[in-house]
C-alpha positions in Angstrom: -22.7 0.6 6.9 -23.4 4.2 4.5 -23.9 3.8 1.4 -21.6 6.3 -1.0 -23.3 7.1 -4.1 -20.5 9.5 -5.9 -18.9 8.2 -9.2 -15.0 7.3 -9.4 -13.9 8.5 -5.8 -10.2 8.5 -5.7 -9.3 7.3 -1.9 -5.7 7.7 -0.4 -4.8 5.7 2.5 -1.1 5.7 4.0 -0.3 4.0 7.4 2.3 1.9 8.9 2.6 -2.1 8.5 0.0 -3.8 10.5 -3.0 -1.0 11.0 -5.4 -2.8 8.7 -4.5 -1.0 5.4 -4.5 -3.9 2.7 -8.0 -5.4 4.6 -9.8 -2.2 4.8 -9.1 -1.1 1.4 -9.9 -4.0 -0.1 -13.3 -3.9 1.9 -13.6 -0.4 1.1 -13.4 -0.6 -2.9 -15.7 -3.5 -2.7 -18.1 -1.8 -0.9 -18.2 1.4 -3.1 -17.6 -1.1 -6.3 -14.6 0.7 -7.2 -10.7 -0.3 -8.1 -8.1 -1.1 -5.5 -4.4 -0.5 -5.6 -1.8 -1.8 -2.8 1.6 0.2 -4.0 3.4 -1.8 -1.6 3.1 -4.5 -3.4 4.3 -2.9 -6.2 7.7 -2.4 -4.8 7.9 -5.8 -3.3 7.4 -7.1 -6.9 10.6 -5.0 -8.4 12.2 -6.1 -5.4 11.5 -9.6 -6.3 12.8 -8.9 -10.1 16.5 -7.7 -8.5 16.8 -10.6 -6.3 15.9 -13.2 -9.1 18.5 -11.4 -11.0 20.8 -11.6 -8.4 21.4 -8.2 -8.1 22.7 -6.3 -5.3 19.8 -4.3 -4.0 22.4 -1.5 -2.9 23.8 -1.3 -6.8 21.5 1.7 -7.9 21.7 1.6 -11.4 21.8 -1.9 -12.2 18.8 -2.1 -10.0 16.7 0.4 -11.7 17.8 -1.6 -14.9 16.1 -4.5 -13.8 13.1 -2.8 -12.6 12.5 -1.3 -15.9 12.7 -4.4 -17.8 10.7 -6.5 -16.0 7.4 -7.4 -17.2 5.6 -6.2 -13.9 1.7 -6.4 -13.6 -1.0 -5.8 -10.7 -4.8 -6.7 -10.5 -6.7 -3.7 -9.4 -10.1 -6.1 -8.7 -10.4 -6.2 -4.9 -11.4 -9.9 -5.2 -8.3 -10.6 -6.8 -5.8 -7.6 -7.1 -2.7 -10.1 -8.7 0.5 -9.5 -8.7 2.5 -11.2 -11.8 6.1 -11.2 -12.8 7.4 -12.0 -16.2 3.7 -13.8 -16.5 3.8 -15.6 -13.6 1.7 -15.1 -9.9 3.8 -13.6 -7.5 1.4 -13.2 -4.8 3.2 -15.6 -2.4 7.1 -15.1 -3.0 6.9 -11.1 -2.7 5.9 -12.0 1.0 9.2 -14.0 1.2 11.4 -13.1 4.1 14.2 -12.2 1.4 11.8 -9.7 -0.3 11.3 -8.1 2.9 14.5 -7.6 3.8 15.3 -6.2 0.7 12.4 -4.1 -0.2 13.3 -0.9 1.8 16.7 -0.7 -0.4 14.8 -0.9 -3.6 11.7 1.3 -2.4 14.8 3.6 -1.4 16.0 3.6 -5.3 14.8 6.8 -6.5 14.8 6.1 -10.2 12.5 3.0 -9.2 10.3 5.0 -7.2 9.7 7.6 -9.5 9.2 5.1 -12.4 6.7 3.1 -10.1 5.0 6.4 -8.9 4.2 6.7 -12.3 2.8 3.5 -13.0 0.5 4.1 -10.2 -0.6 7.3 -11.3 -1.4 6.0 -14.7 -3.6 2.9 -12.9 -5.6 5.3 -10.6 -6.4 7.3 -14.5 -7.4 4.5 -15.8 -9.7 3.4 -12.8 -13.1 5.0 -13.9 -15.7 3.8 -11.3 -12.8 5.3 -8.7 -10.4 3.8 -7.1 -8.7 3.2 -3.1 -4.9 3.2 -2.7 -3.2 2.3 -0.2 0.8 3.1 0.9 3.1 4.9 2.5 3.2 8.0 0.2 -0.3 8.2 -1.6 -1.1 11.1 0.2 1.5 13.6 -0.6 3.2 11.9 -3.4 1.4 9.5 -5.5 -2.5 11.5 -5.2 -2.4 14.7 -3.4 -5.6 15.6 -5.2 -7.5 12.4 -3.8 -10.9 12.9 -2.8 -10.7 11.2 0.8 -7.2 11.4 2.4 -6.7 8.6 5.2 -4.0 8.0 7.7 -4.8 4.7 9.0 -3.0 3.7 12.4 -2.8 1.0 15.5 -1.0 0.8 18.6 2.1 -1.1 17.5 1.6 -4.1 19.6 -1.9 -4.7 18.1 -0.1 -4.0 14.5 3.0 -6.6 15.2 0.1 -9.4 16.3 -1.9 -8.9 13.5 0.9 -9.1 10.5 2.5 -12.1 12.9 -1.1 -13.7 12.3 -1.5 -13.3 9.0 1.7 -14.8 7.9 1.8 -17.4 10.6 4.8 -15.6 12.1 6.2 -15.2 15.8 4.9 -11.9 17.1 8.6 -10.4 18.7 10.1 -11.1 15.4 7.9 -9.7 14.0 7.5 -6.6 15.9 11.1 -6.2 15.0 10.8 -6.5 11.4 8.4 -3.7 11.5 10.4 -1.2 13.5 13.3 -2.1 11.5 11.3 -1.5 8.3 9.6 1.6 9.7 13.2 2.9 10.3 14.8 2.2 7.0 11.4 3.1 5.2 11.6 6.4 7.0 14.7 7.3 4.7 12.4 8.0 2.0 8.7 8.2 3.0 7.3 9.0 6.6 5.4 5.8 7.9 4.9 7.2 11.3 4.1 11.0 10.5 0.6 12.0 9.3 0.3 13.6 6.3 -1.1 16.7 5.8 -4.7 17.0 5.2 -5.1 13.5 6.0 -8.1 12.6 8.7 -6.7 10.0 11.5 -8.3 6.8 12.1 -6.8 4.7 15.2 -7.9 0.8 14.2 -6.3 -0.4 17.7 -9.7 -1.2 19.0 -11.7 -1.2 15.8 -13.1 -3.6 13.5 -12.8 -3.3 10.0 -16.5 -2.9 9.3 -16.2 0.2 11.7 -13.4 1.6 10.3 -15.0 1.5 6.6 -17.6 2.6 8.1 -15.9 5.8 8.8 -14.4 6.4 5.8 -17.3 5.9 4.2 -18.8 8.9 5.9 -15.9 11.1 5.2 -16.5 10.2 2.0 -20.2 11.2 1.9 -19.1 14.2 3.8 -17.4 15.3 1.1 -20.3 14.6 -1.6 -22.2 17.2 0.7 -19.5 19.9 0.7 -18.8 19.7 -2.6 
């Protein structure tokens, strides 16, 4: 695998559920020894606030009042990028069923995305050996100015086996959750659609050491050209 030698690289990577996003960037930011950021589950940590406060995910403002007065926190060490709520670890329940079928409606809250967007703005400042962010926005929305811009993808049968795997989870249902997110997700970001200026990597047939690998080079590329 390249080395990268360039001091506090910001990388963007957007893609749909299931292409290798979480994996790779964590790999990635280890590998370049820089901080990583997973957005996603970011908004399945507010989305865990509303339903603990057994609020309607559809009731806008009362949502966005929850949101805001939560005590939300996130990890951005690769090796253990937490996510915490009200002090306590929320790694496991923000991968609950009911956060997922929730999620979309309070990703979908535009007060809560914009005060969310800004929290992740403010972590990728902060992040001064660089840092590699992953969503379904970063590359337009959240760091248009980032110094590698990836769209990460897989053919959707290889994307429903691999999140029915890592969550022990029956591949058809899951296949359906995904295209149902992808659908309601598309109200306010574009999962499926390549972002401008974004380089394409297809992770159908690749392993993750390959497809670091490449974005590694993009990123050296880049060293060269600047």
């Amino acid at each position: 695998m390249p080395e990268h030698k360039k001091s506090a690289p910001v990388v963007a990577i957007d893609g749909p559920s299931g292409a290798g996003k979480s994996t790779v960037s964590k790999t990635l930011a280890t590998a370049i020894e820089a901080a990583y950021l997973d957005t996603g589950s970011m908004y399945r940590a507010a989305t865990l606030a509303v339903i603990k406060a057994g609020v309607d995910p559809s009731q806008t403002a009362q949502v966005t009042k929850t949101v805001k007065n939560a005590k939300l926190e996130f990890g951005t060490t690769p090796e253990d990028p937490f996510t915490r709520l009200d002090g306590e670890d929320a790694g496991l329940a923000i991968r609950g069923d009911d956060v997922t079928k929730a999620v979309s409606a309070v990703a979908g809250n535009k007060t809560v995305r914009k005060f969310l967007i800004e929290e992740q703005r403010r972590l990728i400042a902060e992040a001064k050996n660089g840092i590699v962010v992953e969503g379904r926005d970063i590359v337009e929305v959240v760091a248009p100015d980032a110094d590698v811009k990836v769209y990460l993808t897989a053919d959707p049968a290889v994307r429903a086996g691999r999140r029915a795997s890592e969550f022990g989870a029956d591949t058809k249902a899951t296949a359906k959750d995904i295209q149902r997110r992808d659908t309601a997700d598309s109200k306010t970001t574009k999962p499926l659609e390549v972002p401008a200026g974004a380089t394409v990597i297809d992770s159908t047939d690749l392993p993750i050491v390959e497809v670091v690998a490449k974005i590694l080079a993009l990123l050296n590329n880049r060293d060269i050209n600047d």
